[in-house]
C-alpha positions in Angstrom: 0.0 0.0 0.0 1.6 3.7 -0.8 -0.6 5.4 1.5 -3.6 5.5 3.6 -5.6 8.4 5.2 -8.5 7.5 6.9 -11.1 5.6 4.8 -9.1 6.6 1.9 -6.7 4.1 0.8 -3.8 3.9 -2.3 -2.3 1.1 -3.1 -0.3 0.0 -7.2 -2.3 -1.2 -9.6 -2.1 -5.0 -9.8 -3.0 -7.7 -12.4 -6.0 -8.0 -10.8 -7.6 -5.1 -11.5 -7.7 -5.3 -15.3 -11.2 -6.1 -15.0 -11.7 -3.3 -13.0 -10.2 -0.6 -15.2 -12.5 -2.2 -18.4 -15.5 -1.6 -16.2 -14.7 2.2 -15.1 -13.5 2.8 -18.5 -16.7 1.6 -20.6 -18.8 3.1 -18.6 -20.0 5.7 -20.8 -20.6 8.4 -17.3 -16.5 8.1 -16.8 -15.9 8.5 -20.1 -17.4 11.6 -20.6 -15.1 12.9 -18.5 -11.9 10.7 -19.3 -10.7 10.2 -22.8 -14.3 10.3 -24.2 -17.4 8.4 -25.0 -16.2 7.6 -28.3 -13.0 6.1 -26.8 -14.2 2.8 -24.7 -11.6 0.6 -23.1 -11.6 -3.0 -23.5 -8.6 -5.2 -21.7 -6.0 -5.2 -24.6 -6.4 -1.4 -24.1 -6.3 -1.6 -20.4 -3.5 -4.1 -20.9 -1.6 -1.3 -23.7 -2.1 1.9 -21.5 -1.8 0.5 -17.5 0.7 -2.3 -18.0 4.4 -3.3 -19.1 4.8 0.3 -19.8 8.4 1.5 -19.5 8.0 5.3 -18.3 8.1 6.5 -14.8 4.0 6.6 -14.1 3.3 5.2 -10.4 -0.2 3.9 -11.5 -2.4 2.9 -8.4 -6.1 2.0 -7.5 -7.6 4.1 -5.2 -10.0 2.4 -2.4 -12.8 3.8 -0.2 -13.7 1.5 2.9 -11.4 -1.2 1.2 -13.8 -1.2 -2.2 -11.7 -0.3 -5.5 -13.4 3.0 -6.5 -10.8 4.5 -8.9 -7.7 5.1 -10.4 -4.5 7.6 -9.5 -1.3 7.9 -11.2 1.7 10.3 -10.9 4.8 10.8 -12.5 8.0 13.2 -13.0 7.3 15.9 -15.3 9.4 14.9 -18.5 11.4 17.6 -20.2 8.4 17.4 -23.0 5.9 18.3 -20.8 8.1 20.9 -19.2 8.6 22.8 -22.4 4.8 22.8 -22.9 4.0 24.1 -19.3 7.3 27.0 -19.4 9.3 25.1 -16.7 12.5 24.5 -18.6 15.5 25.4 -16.7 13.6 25.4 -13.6 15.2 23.1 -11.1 12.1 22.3 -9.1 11.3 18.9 -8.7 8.1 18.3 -10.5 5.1 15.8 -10.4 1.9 15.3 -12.9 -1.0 13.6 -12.0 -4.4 12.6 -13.2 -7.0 10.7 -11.5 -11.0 9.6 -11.6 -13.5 8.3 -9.6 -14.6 5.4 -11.5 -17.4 4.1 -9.2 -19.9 7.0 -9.5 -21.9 6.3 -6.7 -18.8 7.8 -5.0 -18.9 11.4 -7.5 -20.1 14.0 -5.6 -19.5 13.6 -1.9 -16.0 14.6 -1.6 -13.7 11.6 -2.0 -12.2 13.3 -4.9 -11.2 16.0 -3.2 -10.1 13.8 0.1 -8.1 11.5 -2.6 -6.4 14.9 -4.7 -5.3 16.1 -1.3 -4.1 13.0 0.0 -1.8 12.7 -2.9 -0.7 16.0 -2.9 0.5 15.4 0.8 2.2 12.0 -0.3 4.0 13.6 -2.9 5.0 16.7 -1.2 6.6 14.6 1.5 7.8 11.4 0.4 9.1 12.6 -3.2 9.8 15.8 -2.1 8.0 17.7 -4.9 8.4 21.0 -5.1 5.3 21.9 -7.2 2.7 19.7 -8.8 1.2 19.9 -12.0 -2.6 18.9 -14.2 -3.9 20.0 -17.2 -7.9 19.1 -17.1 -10.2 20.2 -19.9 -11.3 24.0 -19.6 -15.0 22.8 -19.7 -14.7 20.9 -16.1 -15.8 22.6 -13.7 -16.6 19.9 -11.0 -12.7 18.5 -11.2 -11.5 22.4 -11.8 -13.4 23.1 -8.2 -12.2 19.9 -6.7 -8.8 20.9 -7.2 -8.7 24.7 -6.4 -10.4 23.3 -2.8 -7.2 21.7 -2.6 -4.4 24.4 -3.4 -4.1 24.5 -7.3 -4.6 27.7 -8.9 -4.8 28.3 -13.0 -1.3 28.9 -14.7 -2.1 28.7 -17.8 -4.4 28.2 -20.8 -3.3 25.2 -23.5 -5.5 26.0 -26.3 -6.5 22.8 -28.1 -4.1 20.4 -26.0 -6.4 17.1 -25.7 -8.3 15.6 -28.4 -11.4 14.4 -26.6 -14.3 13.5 -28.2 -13.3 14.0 -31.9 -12.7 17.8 -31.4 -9.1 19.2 -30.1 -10.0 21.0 -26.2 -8.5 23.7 -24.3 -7.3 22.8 -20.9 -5.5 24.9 -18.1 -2.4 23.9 -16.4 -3.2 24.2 -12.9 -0.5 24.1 -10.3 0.0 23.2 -6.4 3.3 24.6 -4.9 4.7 23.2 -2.0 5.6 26.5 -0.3 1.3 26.4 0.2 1.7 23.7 3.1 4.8 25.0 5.0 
């Protein structure tokens, strides 16, 4: 297990939860919201995208009351994506992450929010980030409010930086700096 805070658990994703991921990400309520209706997971997918992938992505399940509920991964910022977000040459350390709440009985009621700020916490002081990073779409408002609860405040407009439902959308980069919980 990575992490537990209260009824809020985190552990790495295991074979075992292929099956899981397939369900979340064919449901066509998650989908709106993560890589599209249009875009429906089946296991070779889940098996192409979660597993045997050689990158630095931590990718983990996240549990409520010990029931699998949804998915969390986080990463170092690649010099790519520090180009695109204006942090070349800056010697911070740096972590992405991107999350959902695949169950949707659970949307709504604040474990998103519990889960972002749990992370947050983890990554602030166990890999000793110095800032971390998302880019959600422009249009979502739940997550964007679910984050800003937390610390993360707009950076930055990408205009047309995620193709999501056959049309290219805007997202922000929003950031969390550490120097918020000292």
């Amino acid at each position: 297990m990575l992490f537990q805070q209260g009824k809020l658990s985190v552990r790495e994703v295991e074979t075992k939860d292929e099956m899981l991921l397939v369900k979340w990400l064919s449901d066509p309520r998650v989908l709106a919201y993560y890589d599209g209706r249009d875009n429906p997971f089946d296991l070779a997918k889940v098996r192409g995208k979660f597993y045997n992938r050689e990158d630095e992505s931590v990718r983990c399940i996240v549990e409520y009351e010990e029931e699998a509920i949804g998915y969390i991964q986080f990463y170092p910022l690649e010099e790519e994506e520090r180009e695109v977000y204006g942090y070349v040459g800056c010697p911070d350390i740096i972590y992405g992450m991107d999350q959902f709440i695949g169950e949707v009985d659970y949307w709504n009621k604040g474990v998103g929010t519990r889960l972002v700020s749990a992370m947050v916490q983890y990554l602030v002081t166990e890999k000793k980030a110095d800032k971390i990073v998302m880019d959600p779409q422009t249009w979502n408002e739940r997550a964007l409010r679910c984050y800003e609860k937390v610390g993360f405040q707009k950076v930055k407009l990408l205009p047309k930086r995620e193709l999501h439902e056959g049309e290219y959308r805007d997202c922000w980069l929003i950031e969390y700096t550490k120097r918020m919980i000292e």
